[in-house]
C-alpha positions in Angstrom: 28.5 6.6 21.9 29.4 9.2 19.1 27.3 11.6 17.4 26.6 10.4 13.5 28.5 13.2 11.1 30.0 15.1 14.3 31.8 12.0 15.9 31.4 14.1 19.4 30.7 11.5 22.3 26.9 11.5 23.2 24.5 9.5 25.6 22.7 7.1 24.4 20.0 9.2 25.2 20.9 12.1 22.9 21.9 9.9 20.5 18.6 7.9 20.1 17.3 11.4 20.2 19.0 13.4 17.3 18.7 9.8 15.4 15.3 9.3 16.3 15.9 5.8 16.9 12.7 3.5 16.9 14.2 0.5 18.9 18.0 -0.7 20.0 19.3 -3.7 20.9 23.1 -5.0 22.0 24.1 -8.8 20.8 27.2 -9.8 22.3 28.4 -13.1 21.3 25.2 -14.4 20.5 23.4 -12.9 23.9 21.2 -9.9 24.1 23.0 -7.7 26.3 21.2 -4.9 26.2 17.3 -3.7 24.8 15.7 -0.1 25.0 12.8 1.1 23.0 13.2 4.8 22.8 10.9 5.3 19.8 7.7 7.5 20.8 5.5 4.6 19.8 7.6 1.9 20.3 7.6 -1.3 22.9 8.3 -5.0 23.0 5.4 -5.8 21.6 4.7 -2.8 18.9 4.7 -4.1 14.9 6.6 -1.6 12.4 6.8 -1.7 8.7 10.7 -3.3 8.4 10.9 -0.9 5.3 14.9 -1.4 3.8 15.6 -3.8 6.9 13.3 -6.0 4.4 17.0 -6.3 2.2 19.0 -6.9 5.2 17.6 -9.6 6.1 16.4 -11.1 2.4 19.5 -10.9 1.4 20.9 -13.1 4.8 18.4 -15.4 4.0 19.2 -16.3 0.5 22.7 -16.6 1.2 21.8 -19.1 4.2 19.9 -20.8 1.3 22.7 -20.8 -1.4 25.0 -22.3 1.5 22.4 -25.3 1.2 22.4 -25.5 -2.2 19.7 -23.4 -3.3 18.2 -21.1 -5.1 20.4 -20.0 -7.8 20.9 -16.9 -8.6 19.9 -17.3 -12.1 16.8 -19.3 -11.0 13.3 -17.3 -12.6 12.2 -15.2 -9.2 8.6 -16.8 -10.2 9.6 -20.2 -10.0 9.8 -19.5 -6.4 7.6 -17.1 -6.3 4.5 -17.4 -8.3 2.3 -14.7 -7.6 4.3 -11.7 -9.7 4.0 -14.4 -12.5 2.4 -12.3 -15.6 3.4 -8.9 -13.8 6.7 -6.8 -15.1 8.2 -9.0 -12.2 8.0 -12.0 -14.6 11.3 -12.6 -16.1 13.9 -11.1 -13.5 15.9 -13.3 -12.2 16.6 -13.9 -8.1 20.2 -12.2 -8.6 18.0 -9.4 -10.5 16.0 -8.8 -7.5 18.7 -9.0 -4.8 20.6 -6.0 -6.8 17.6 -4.6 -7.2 17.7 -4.5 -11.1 14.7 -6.1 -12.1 14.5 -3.4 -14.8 10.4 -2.9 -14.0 11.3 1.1 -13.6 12.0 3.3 -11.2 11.3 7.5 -10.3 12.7 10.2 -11.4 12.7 12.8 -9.2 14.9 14.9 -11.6 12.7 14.8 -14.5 9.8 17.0 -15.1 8.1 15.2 -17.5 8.2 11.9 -14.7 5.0 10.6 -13.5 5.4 11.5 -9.7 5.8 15.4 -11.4 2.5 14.9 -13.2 0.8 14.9 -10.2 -0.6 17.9 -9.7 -3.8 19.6 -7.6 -7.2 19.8 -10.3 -9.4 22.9 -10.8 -12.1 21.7 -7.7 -11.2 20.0 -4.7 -13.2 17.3 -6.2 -11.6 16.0 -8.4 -7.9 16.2 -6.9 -9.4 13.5 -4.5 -10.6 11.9 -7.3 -7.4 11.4 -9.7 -5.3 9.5 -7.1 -8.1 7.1 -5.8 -8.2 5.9 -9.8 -4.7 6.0 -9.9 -4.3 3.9 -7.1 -6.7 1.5 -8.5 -5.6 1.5 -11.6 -1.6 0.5 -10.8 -3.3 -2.3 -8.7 -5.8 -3.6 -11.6 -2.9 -3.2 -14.1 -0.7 -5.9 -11.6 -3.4 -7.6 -9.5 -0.7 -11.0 -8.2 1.5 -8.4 -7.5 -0.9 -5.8 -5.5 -2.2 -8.5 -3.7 1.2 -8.9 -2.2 0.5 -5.2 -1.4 -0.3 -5.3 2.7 0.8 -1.6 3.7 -0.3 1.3 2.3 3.1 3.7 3.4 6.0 3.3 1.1 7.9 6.5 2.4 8.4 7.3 -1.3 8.6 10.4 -2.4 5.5 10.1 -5.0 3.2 9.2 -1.9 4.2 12.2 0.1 3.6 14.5 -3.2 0.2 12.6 -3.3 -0.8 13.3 0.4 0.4 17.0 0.0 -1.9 17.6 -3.1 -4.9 15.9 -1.4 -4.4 17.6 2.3 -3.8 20.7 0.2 -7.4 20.7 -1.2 -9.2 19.5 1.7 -7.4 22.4 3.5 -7.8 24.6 0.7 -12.0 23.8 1.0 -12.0 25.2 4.7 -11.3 22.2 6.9 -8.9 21.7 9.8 -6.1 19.9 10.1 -7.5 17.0 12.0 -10.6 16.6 9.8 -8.5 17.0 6.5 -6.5 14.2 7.6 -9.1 12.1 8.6 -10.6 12.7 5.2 -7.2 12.0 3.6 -6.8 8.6 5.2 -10.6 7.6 4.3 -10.3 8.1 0.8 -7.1 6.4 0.5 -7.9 3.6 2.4 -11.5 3.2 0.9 -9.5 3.2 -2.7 -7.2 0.8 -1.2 -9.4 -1.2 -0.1 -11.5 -1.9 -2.9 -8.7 -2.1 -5.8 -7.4 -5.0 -3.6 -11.0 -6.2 -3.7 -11.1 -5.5 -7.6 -7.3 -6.9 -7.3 -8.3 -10.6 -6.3 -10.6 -10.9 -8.2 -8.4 -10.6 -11.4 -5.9 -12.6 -10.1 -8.2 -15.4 -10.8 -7.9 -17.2 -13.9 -10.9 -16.7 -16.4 -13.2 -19.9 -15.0 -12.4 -19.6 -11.7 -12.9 -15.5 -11.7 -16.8 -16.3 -13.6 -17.5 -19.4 -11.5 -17.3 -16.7 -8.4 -19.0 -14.0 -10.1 -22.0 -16.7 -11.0 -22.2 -17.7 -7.7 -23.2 -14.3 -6.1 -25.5 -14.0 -8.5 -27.0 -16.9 -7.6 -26.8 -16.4 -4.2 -28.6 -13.0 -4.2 -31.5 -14.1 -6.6 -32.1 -16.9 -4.1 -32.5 -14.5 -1.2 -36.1 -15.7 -0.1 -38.7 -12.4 -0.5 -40.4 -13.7 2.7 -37.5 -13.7 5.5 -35.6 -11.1 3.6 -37.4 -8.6 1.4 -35.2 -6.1 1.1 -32.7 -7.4 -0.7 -34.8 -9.7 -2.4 -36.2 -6.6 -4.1 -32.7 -5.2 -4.9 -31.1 -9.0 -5.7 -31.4 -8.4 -9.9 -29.1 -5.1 -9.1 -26.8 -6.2 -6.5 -25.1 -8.8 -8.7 -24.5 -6.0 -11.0 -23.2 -3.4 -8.2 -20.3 -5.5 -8.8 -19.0 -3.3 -11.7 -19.4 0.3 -10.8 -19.0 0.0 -7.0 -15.2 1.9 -6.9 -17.1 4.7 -9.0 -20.2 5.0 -6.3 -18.0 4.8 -3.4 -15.5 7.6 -4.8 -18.9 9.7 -5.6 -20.0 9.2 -2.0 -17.3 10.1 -0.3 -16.5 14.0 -2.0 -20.4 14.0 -1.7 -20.4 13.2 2.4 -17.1 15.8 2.5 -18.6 18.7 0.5 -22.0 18.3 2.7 -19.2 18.2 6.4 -17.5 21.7 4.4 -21.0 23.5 3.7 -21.9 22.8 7.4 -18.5 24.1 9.1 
């Protein structure tokens, strides 16, 4: 084997090495000659985000599909795929996607006055955990079929890396560790995640369907028998409403739990 850039011959060994190669497999004519799995985390059975593999093989596929006589590549990318239907996805074309022009934006890492620059630490620790859990669920709410197409949170971008260093910054900055401020980290994103994909389905529903559900819990909860269960029959009038400030509470309770873990360290 050859070293990238260099071109110097290299074991596999070194190569997967300097390359940092996750898996690696030989096909010759159709047989699988060779398989090694020289990532640190990597196996057989190990699951990893395909990332830009995801075009690769897209792209394969659709032309296996035009072979066959379908889709075209003017067809609506909604008529096949109806959840982005309403979202900035709703319009672009199959051909848009596969060039990846669908025209719905893209970063800037050159201008200043791009969002992903924007982001910067507040005065308190506080609220620089704060700002990206309601931007997170506000880019979800603002495209709820599309976020709920959202299953991984890592996007290797370049605005979630700015986003983790402002938020590890502070945590740091307020007198935790490394281990805890990245335990932190990952809680509040993933509790934000979690819940704007909540909030997410929920307005993907049309109008009847999305009151017909929110009806129905409160039904559910006022029916809660006080005699087997008198707890939350005492709470049921509240609980239906809970529904519409529970994002807020739970960002509130998490700095609150942090700042109590800081004071004690």
């Amino acid at each position: 084997m050859r070293r990238p850039r260099s071109g110097r011959r290299c074991t596999p060994e070194e190569f997967h090495r300097r390359t940092h190669t996750t898996g690696f497999a030989v096909v010759h004519r159709g047989v699988l000659v060779h398989e090694s799995h020289p990532g640190r985390f990597a196996s057989p059975g190990a699951r990893f985000e395909l990332s830009s593999l995801t075009k690769s093989v897209t792209s394969m596929l659709v032309g296996i599909a035009r072979e066959e006589g379908a889709p075209s590549l003017d067809d609506q990318a909604v008529s096949h795929l109806p959840e982005p239907a309403g979202s900035a996805y709703d319009g672009a074309t199959v051909g848009h996607l596969l060039d990846m022009c669908s025209g719905t934006g893209v970063e800037n890492h050159t201008d200043p006055d791009a969002p992903i620059g924007r982001f910067a630490p507040a005065d308190d620790w506080r609220r620089t955990l704060e700002t990206p859990a309601r931007r997170m669920r506000a880019a979800r709410l603002a495209q709820p079929r599309v976020a709920l197409l959202s299953t991984t949170r890592a996007s290797r971008r370049a605005a979630e890396s700015r986003g983790a260093d402002v938020v590890v910054g502070a945590l740091r900055a307020a007198g935790f560790g490394e281990r805890d401020a990245a335990r932190y980290c990952r809680s509040l994103v993933d509790t934000a995640l979690a819940l704007s994909s909540y909030e997410a389905a929920a307005a993907a529903l049309d109008g009847r369907s999305g009151e017909v559900d929110r009806m129905a819990r409160c039904r559910e909860y006022l029916a809660v028998p006080p005699a087997l269960h008198p707890h939350p029959a005492a709470v049921a009038p509240y609980l239906a409403e809970a529904d519409d400030d529970r994002f807020e509470t739970a960002l509130g309770l998490l700095p609150d739990a942090i700042a109590v873990r800081a004071d004690a360290a």
